[in-house]
C-alpha positions as CSV (number, residue, x, y, z in Angstrom):
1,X,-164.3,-99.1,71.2
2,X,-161.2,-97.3,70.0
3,X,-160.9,-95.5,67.2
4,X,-158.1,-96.3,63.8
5,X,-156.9,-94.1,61.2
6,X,-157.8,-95.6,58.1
7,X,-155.6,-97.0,55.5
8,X,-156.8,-94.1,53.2
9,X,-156.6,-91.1,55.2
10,X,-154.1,-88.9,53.2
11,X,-151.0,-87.8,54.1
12,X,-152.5,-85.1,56.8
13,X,-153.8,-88.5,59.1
14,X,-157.1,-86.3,59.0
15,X,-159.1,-89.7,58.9
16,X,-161.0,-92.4,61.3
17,X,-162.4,-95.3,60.7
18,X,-164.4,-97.4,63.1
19,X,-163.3,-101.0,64.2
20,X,-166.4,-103.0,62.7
21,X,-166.8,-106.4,64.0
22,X,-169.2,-109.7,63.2
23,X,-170.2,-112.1,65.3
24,X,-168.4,-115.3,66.0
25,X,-171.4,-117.2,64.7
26,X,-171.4,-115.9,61.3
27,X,-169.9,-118.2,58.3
28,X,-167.8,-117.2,55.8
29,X,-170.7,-116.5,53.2
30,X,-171.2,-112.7,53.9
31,X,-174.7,-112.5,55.4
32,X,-174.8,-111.3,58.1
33,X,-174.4,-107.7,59.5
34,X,-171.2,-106.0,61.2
35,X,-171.6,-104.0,64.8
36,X,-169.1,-100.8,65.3
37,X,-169.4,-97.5,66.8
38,X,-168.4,-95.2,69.7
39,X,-169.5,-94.8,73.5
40,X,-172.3,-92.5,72.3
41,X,-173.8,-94.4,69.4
42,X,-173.4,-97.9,67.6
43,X,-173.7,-98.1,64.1
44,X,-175.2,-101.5,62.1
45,X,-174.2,-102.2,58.4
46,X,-174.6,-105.2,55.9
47,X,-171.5,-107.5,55.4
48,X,-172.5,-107.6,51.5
49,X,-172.9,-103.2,51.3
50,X,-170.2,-102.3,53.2
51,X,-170.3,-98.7,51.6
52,X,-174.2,-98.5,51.8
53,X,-175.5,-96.9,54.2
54,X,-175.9,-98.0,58.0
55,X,-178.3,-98.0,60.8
56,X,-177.3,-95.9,63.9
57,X,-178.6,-96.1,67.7
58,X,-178.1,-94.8,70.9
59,X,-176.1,-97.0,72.9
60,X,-178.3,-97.5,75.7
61,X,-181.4,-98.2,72.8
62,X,-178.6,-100.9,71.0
63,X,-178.0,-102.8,74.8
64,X,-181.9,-102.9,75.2
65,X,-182.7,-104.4,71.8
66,X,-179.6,-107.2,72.0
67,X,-181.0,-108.2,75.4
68,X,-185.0,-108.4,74.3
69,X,-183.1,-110.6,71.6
70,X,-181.6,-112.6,74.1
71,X,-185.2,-113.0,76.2
C-alpha cells in the first residue's frame, strides 16, 4: 500500500498519511472499521473515532486472522 502526503502536512510536505480503506460490504451508516497500513504492519481503526486510537499487527498475524475468519 502506497503512501500520500496529507492534506495538512505544512508547507515543508514533512507529512504521510496512510490510504485507509473499508470494506465493500459496509453501508453508509459508519459502523464498521477501516484497514490501512504498510508492508510491515496493518493498522485497524473505528469508522465513527477516526482520530482514536488504532489497533496494529504484524502483517503476516493480520493475513492469518482474515483467513481463520474466512474458515
Amino acid at each position: 500500500m502506497g503512501f500520500r502526503a496529507s492534506t495538512y502536512s505544512g508547507p515543508q510536505g514533512n507529512c504521510v498519511e496512510v490510504g485507509w480503506r473499508k470494506s465493500t460490504f459496509s453501508n453508509g451508516a459508519q459502523n464498521c472499521v477501516e484497514v490501512g497500513g504498510s508492508p510491515e504492519v496493518v493498522g485497524v481503526r473505528d469508522t465513527k473515532d477516526r482520530d482514536g486510537g488504532m489497533l496494529v499487527f504484524e502483517r503476516q498475524a493480520w493475513h492469518r486472522f482474515t483467513r481463520s475468519l474466512r474458515g
